[in-house]
C-alpha positions in Angstrom: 0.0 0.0 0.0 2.5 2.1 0.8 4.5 1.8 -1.9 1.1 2.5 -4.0 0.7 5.5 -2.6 4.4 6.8 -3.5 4.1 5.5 -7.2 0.7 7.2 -7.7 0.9 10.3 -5.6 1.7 13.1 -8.0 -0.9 11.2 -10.5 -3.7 11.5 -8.0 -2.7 15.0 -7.3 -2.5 15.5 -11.2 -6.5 14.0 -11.5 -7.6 16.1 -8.5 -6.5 19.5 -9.9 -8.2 18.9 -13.5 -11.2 18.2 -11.9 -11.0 21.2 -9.9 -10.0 23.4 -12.9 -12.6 21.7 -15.2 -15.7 22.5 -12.4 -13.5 26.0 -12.4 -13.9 26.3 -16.1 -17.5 25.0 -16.5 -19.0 27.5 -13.8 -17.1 29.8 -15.1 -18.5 29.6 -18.5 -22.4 29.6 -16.7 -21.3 33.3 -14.9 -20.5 31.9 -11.7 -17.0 32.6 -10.4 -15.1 29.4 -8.7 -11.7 31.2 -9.0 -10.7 30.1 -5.5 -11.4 26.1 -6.4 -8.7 27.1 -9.8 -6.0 28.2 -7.3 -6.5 25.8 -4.6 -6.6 22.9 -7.5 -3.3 24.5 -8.8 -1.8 24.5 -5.3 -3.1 20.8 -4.8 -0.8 20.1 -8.1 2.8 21.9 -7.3 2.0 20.2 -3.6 1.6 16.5 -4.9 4.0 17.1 -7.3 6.6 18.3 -5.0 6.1 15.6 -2.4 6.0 12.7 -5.1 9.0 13.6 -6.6 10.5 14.1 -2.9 9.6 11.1 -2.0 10.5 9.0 -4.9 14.4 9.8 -4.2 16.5 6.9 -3.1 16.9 8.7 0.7 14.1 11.4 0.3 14.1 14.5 2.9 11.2 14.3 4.9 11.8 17.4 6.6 11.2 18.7 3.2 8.0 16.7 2.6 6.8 18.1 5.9 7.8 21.4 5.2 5.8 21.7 2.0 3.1 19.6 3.4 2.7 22.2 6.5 3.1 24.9 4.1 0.4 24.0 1.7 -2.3 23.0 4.5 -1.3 26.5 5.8 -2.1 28.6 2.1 -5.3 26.3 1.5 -6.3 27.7 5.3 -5.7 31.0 4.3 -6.9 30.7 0.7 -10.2 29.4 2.2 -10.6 32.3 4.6 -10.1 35.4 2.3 -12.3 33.5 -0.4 -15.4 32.5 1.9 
């Protein structure tokens, strides 16, 4: 499972954000504005993509996988509060 999860991490992150950007695009296109949903999707992306990649290494830094993990919960927080 875990080694699932390493293999198919920046893939799942990859799905996630062109869903995100497709709703983005689609409400977008009816007059409603989902900009926020767009930006978090994109920051969901460089996140998954970043850890993946990290991850991936032969001796991976996990200080750096925490580091952009805490980092990215803390911009979806604040993302999430100026938007709503």
């Amino acid at each position: 499972m875990k080694e699932m999860i390493k293999k198919y991490l920046g893939i799942v992150g990859f799905l996630l954000a062109l869903i995100g950007m497709i709703i983005t695009v689609i409400y977008k296109w009816n007059g409603t504005d989902l900009e926020p949903l767009a930006e978090i999707s994109f920051l969901l992306l460089a996140t998954t993509m970043t850890i993946s990649s990290e991850i991936n290494k032969v001796k991976p830094k996990m200080w750096w996988v925490y580091t952009v993990s805490i980092i990215s919960l803390a911009m979806i927080s604040v993302l999430t509060y100026v938007y709503l």
